[in-house]
C-alpha positions as CSV (number, residue, x, y, z in Angstrom):
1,X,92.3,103.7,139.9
2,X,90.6,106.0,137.4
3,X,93.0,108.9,138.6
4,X,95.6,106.4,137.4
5,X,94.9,105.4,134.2
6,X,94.0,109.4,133.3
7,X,97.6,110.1,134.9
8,X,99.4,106.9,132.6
9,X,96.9,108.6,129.5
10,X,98.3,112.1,129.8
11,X,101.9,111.2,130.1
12,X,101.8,108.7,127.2
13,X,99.9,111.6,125.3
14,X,102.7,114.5,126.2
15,X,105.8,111.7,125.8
16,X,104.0,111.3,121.8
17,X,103.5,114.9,120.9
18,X,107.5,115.2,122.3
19,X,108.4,112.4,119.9
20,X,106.2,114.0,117.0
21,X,107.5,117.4,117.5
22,X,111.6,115.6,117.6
23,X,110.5,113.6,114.5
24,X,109.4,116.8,112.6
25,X,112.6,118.5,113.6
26,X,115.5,115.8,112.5
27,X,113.4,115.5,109.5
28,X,113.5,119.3,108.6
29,X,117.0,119.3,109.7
30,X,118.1,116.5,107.3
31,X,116.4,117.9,104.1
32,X,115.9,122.0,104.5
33,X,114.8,122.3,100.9
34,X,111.4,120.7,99.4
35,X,111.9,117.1,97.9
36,X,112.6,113.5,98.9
37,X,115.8,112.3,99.8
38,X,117.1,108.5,100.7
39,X,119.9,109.6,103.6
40,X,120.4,105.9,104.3
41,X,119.1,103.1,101.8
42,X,115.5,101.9,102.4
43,X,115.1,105.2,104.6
44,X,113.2,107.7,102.0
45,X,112.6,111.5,103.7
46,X,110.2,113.8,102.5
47,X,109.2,117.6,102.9
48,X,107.0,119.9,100.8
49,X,105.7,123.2,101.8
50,X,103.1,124.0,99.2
51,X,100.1,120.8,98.6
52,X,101.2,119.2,95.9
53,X,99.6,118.5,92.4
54,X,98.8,114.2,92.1
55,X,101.7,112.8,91.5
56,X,101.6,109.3,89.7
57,X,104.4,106.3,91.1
58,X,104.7,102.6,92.1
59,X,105.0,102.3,95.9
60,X,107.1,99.6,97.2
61,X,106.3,97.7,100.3
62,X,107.2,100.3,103.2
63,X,106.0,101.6,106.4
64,X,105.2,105.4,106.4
65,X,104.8,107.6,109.3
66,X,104.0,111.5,108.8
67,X,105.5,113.7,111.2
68,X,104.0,117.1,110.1
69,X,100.7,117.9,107.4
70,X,98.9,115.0,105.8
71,X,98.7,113.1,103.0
72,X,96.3,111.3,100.3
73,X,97.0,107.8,98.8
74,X,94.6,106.3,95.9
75,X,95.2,102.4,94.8
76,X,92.5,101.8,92.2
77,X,89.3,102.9,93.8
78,X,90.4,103.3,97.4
79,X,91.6,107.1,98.7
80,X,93.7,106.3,102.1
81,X,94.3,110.2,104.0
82,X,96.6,110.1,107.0
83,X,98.0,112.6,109.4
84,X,100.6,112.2,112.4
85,X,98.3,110.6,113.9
86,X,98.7,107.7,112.1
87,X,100.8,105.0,109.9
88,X,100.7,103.6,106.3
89,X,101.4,100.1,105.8
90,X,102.1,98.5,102.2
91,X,102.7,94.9,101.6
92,X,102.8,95.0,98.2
93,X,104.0,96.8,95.3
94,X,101.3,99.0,93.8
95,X,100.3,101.7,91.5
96,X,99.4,104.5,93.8
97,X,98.5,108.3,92.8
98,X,99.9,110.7,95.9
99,X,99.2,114.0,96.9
100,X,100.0,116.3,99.6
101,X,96.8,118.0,101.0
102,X,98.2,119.7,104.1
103,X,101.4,121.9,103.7
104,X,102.8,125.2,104.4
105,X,105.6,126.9,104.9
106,X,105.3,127.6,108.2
107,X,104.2,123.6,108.6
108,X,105.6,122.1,106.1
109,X,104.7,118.3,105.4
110,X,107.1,116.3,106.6
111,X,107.8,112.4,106.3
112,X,109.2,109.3,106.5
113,X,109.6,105.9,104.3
114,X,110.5,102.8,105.3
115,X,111.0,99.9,102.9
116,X,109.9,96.8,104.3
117,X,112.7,93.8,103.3
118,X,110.1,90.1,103.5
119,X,113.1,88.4,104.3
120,X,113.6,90.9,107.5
121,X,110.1,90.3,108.1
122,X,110.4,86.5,107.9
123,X,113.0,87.0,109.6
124,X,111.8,88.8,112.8
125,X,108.9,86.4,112.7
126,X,110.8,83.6,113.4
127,X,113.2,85.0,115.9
128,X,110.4,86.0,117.5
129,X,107.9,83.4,117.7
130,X,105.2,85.3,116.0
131,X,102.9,82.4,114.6
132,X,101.2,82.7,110.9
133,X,97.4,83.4,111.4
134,X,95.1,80.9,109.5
135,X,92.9,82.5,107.1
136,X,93.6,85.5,104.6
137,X,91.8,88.5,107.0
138,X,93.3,91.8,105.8
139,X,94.7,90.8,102.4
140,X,94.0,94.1,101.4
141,X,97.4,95.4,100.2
142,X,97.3,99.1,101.7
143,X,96.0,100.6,105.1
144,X,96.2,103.0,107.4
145,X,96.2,102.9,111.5
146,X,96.5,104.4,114.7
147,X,100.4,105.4,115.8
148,X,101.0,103.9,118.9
149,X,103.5,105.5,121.2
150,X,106.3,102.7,121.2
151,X,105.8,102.4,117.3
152,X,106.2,106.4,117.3
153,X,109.4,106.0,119.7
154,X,111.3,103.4,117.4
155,X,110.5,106.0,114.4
156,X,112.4,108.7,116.8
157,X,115.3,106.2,117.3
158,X,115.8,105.4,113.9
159,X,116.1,109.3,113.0
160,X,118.2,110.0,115.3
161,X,120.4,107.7,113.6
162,X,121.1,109.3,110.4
163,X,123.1,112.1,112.2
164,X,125.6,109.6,113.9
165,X,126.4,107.9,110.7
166,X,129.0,106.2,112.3
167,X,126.7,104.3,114.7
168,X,124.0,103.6,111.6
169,X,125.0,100.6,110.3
170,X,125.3,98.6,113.6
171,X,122.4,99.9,115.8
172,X,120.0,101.4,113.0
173,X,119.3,97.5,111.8
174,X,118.2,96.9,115.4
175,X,116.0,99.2,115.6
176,X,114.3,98.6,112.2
177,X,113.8,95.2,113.4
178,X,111.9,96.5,116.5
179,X,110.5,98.3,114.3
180,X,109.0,95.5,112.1
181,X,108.4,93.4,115.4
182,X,105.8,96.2,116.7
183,X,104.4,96.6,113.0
184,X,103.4,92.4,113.4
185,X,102.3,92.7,117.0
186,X,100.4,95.9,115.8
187,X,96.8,96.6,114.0
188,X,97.7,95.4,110.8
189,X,100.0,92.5,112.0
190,X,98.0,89.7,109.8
191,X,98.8,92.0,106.7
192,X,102.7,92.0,107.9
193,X,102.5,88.5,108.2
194,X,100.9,87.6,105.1
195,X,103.7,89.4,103.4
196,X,106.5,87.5,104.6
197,X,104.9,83.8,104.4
198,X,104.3,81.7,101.7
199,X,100.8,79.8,101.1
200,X,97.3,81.2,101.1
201,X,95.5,84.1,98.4
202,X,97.4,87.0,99.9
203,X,100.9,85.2,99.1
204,X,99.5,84.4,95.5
205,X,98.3,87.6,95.2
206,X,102.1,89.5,95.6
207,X,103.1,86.3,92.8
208,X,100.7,87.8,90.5
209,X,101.6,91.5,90.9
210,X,105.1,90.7,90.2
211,X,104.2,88.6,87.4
212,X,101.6,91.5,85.8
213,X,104.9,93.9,86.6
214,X,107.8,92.1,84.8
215,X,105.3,91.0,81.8
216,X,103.5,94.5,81.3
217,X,104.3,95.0,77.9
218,X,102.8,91.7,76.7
219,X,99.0,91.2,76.6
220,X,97.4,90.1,79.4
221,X,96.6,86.0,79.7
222,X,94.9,86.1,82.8
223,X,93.5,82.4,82.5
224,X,97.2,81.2,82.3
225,X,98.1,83.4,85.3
226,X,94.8,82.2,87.4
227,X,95.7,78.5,86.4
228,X,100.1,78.8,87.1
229,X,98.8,79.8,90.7
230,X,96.5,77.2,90.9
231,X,93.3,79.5,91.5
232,X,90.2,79.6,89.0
233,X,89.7,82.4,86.8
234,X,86.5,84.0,89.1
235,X,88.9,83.4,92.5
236,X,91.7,85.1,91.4
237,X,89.5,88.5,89.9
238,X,88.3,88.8,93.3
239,X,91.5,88.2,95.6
240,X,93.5,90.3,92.9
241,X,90.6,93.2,93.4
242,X,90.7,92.3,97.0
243,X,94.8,93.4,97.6
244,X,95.1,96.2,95.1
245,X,91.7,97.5,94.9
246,X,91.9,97.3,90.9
247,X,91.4,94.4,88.5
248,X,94.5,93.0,87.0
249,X,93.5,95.1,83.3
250,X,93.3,98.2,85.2
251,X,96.6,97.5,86.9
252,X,98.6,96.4,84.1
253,X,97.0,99.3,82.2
254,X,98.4,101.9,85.1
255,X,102.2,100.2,85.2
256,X,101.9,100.6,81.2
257,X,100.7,104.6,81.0
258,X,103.7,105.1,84.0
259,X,106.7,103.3,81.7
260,X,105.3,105.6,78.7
261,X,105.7,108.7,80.6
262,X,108.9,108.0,82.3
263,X,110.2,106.7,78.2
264,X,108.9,110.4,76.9
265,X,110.5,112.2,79.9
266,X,113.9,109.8,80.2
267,X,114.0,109.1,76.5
268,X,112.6,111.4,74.1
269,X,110.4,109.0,72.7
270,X,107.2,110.6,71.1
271,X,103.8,109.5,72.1
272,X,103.2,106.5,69.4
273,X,106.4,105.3,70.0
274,X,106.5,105.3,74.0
275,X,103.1,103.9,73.0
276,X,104.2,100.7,71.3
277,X,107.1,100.0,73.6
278,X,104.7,99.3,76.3
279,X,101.8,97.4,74.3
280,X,100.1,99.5,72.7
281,X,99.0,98.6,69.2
282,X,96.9,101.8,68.9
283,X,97.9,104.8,69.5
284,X,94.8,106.8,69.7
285,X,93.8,104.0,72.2
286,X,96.9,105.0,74.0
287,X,96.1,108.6,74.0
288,X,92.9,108.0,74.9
289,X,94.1,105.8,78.2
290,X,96.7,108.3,78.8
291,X,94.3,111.5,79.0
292,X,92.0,109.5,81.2
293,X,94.8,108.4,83.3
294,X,96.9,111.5,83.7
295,X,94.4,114.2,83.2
296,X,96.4,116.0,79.8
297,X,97.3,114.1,76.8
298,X,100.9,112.8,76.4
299,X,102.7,115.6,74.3
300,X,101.0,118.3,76.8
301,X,101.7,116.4,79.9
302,X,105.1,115.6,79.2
303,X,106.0,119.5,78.2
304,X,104.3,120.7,81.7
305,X,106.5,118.1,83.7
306,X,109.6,119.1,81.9
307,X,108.5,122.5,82.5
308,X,108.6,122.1,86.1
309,X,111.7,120.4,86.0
310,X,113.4,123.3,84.9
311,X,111.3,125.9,87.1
């Protein structure tokens, strides 16, 4: 029986470093330069080989899986590294710093995006009889876990896809959908579920987030937020720190100092002036939060981004 179980082990072993080696190789084949690309919407591939500098975004719900080098993901105070061995989850949209920590050209990193649609989600759920779990266990709005070899194989599948564009649009949905169903039945299945359903902290939580995101500019009222979701003002700092791993000052702080740069970068708008359109009264207090934030103040940091632009 033991013999068994070590044979069943070593093929499901080989059959995953088959499926990571076919992943790396459709991947390097779709996007031969360094960069990300979107060859089918939701489906976001990346390669880079050189380790990257931090890079500073918003990260959607999605399901990541990387297929060569690693990676480092920081919400707030939490640092998330993965490797092929392993899958990101996100159920809500965050603030997130990224870098690349293992890349070369010989190995370049190499990845794949997945945005995760709730109403898909909701949507699989139902079809499949997956019952909500009581209870808010694994709010937490980012983590990582083990790839499994059926969750590795789907990946492979949906790949595959984007060089038969023709056959995309009618099977790649399918597959996305098995995709999601192992994702539920899978390690971080509560956090999945969480996502798509309404009621409980973790469903309040994603309400908040998007209120904090489409009111950023205005000062922060977070006794009228705490009492509009029906939660009191201590109960909603520590479910709000619980899913995003910040408070709700330091997140609306981070979507503010990200709107600046991209109005600096995307509109010529000088540093008091990008400033103000995001909330700022002070500008000093601005440059301040800036430096702190992005590690150079705004006039310097915006020159050395445009520089690379043009390298």
């Amino acid at each position: 029986m033991r013999k068994m179980m070590n044979n069943t082990d070593s093929r499901e072993v080989r059959r995953m470093d088959a499926d990571r080696e076919e992943l790396a190789e459709r991947i390097a084949r779709a996007l031969p330069h360094d960069g990300v690309a979107q060859p089918q919407p939701g489906v976001y591939l990346s390669r880079f080989t050189t380790t990257t500098d931090l890079v500073h975004g918003f990260l959607e719900p999605c399901f990541c899986v990387i297929a060569q080098g690693a990676k480092a993901l920081t919400f707030g105070d939490e640092v998330f590294k993965y490797d092929p061995a392993q899958y990101m989850i996100s159920t809500v949209g965050l603030p997130m710093t990224a870098q690349v920590v293992e890349a070369s050209v010989d190995r370049p990193y190499l990845g794949l995006r997945l945005t995760l649609d709730p109403a898909v989600v909701a949507s699989v759920m139902v079809e499949s009889g997956i019952l909500h779990s009581r209870g808010d266990g694994g709010v937490k709005a980012v983590d990582v876990s083990m790839l499994d070899a059926d969750l590795l194989d789907a990946t492979v599948r949906l790949i595959r896809l984007i060089e038969r564009p023709g056959e995309y649009s009618a099977i790649a949905p399918l597959v996305i959908r098995e995709i999601i169903y192992r994702l539920l039945m899978g390690a971080q299945g509560s956090r999945m579920r969480h996502r798509a359903t309404f009621g409980g902290q973790a469903h309040r939580m994603v309400r908040a987030v998007e209120k904090l995101r489409e009111n950023f500019d205005k000062p922060l009222r977070i006794e009228s937020i705490a009492r509009e979701l029906g939660m009191s003002l201590s109960g909603f700092h520590a479910h709000f720190k619980a899913v995003t791993a910040m408070s709700p000052l330091q997140f609306q702080k981070q979507i503010r100092l990200q709107e600046a740069r991209r109005l600096m970068i995307s509109e010529n708008l000088d540093a008091a002036e990008a400033g103000y359109k995001v909330g700022y009264d002070d500008a000093s207090h601005f440059n301040r939060d800036y430096k702190r934030h992005f590690g150079e103040p705004p006039a310097r940091d915006v020159e050395r981004l445009r520089e690379l632009a043009t390298a």
